[in-house]
C-alpha positions, 0 to 999 in steps of 0.5 A: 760266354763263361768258359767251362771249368772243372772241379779237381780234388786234394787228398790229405790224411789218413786212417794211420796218419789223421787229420786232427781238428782244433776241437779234438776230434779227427778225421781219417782223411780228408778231400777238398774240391777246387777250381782254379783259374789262370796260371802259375807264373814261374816263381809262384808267387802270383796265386790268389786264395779265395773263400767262399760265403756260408752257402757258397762253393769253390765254384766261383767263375766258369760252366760248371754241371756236375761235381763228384760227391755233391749228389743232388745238391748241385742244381742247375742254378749253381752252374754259373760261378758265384764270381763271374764278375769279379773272376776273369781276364781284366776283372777284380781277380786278374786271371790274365795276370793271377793264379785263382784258387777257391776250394769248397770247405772241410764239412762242406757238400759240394765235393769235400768231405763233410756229414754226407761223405761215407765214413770208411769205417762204417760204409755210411754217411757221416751224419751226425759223427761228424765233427765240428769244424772251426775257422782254423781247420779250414786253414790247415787243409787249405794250406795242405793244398797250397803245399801240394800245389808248391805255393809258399806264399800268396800274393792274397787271401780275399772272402766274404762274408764268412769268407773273410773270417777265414781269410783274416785266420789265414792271415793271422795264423800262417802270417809269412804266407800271405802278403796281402788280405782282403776281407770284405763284409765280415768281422774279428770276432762273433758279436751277441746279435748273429750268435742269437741269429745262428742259434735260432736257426740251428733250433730251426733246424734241430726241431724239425722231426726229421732231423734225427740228430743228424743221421737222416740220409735214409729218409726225408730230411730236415726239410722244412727246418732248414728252409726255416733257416735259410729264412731267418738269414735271408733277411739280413743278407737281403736289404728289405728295401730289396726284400720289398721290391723282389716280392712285389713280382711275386704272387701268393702260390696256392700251395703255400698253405701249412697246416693251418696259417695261409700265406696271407701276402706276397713277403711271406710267399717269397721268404718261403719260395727262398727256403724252399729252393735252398733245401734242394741244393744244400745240406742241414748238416753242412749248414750246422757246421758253418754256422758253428764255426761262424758262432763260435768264431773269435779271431785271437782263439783261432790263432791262439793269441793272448791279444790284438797286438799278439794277433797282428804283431806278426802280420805287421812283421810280416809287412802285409796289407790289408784292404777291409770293406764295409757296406753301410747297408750290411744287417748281416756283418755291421760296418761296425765289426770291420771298424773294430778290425780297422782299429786293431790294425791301426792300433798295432800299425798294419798297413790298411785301407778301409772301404767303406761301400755305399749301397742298398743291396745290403750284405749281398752287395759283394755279389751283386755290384762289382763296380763298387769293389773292383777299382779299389782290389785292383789297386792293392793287387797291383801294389 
């Protein structure tokens, strides 16, 4: 049986002394939810920093029922963590032998300040002032914790998916505090396809007449907008082959009418049912603003580096390892964007081994099949 966890809380920043963003804008302080599992050791030198995935939370392994500040979005489905496999005594993340540490992110709705905080100058939600966030900010509180915490250097960053975006900024930006780097499914640099992908959804999203350009928490909501969203990125997380065999348990609810197409067939009921059931437990605005870091994410401008060899000259300085994993069914992150990354690292001598993972579950492999990931993370955290 999961253990129960609790959420804790990191306060930085302030009306006189503001977080400052990488787009230009502020913020007059800002919290972040976390958890942690295991203990520090002495030295403190063995914590682990995990990122989540766009719609995930800082909530990876354990029992957790309520968090403060997530309103109505933390549903009975998220109690369990999204790790539990990998995070635990004897797992992938050793807590018998490492400190794990995942936070929510900066414009995130599970406990950390995002569009649905109240803005203390004005007693309401953030709505649609809320500012962009990019990769980099999501570094910078981060790190902000780990000072807090009295951790000068992480045994490794690990992420997925758009976890594994900021994990590689981490590593590029703060080189001398990390020694080791897992990105799993993910990229260097935004290709053309997911910024059309992400784009169609902030559409979806944006058009809906509820939306009110961000400022709806007195009222319904982008409702179906955002269902629309999570519609359109369902189906390059989800392989269809899996699409396929999950709706075939499916049958076509009564109520799946709009106002005049009927739902004609099970595919079409599930999709639905998914967006459905994602607008109960997150925010449209949350969502824009993680889907805006992943568009606009390059990792040299993150960093602000000239190029490659300027990015890992540092991490190779630093002597740090790399561990990338691709799965070859992925239509979310192609294998293709890790073996750009793979070639950089190789070009510009970053110790690195790539994993390429063989699997029909597609991008949601790394939830879904631990055994497949979970010999090779051991190994290079043993190393």
């Amino acid at each position: 049986m999961p253990e129960v966890t609790h959420t804790q809380f990191h306060e930085t920043g302030s009306p006189q002394d503001p977080v400052r963003l990488a787009g230009g804008g502020s913020l007059p302080g800002v919290r972040l939810a976390y958890e942690s599992w295991g203990e520090l050791n002495a030295d403190k030198s063995n914590a682990i920093l995990l990122f989540h995935a766009l719609s995930g939370s800082h909530h990876a392994a354990g029992i957790t029922t309520e968090i403060e500040g997530s309103g109505t979005y933390w549903q009975e489905e998220l109690h369990a963590g999204w790790w539990e496999d990998m995070v635990g005594p004897g797992k992938a993340l050793d807590t018998n032998k490492y400190f794990i540490l995942c936070a929510n992110y900066l414009g995130g709705c599970y406990g950390s300040t995002g569009p649905a905080s109240i803005n203390p100058e004005t007693g309401k939600p953030w709505g649609a002032s809320f500012p962009a966030i990019s990769a980099a900010d999501q570094v910078n509180v981060f790190s902000s914790l780990l000072d807090q915490l009295g951790i000068r250097q992480l045994h490794a960053v690990v992420g997925p998916s758009v976890g594994g975006l900021i994990a590689l900024t981490f590593a590029t930006m703060l080189p001398d505090r990390v020694r080791n780097v897992i990105p799993i499914a993910s990229g260097f640099k935004t290709t053309v396809l997911n910024r059309l992908i992400l784009f169609e959804q902030i559409l979806a999203i944006e058009n809906d007449p509820h939306f009110n350009g961000g400022d709806y928490y007195e009222g319904e909501g982008p409702l179906y907008g955002l269902a629309l969203a999570r519609m359109i990125s369902h189906k390059t997380f989800v392989h269809l082959d899996a699409i396929e065999r999950r709706a075939r348990k499916d049958v076509v609810q009564p109520e799946d009418t709009l106002a005049w197409y009927k739902v004609q067939d099970q595919f079409q009921s599930y999709m639905l049912h998914q967006g459905k059931k994602f607008v109960q437990r997150f925010d449209a605005n949350t969502y824009l603003r993680i889907i805006d870091l992943w568009s606009r994410y390059d990792a040299l401008k993150e960093a602000h580096a000239d190029s490659p060899r300027d990015l890992l000259q540092r991490c190779r300085e630093a002597g740090q390892r790399w561990l990338v994993f691709s799965i070859d069914s992925d239509f979310c992150f192609y294998p293709e964007e890790q073996t750009e990354l793979v070639g950089h690292l190789e070009a510009h001598k970053v110790e690195n081994m790539h994993i390429t993972v063989h699997s029909e579950k597609g991008h949601d492999s790394f939830l879904l099949e631990p055994d497949l990931y979970t010999p090779h993370i051991a190994w290079m955290l043993s190393k």
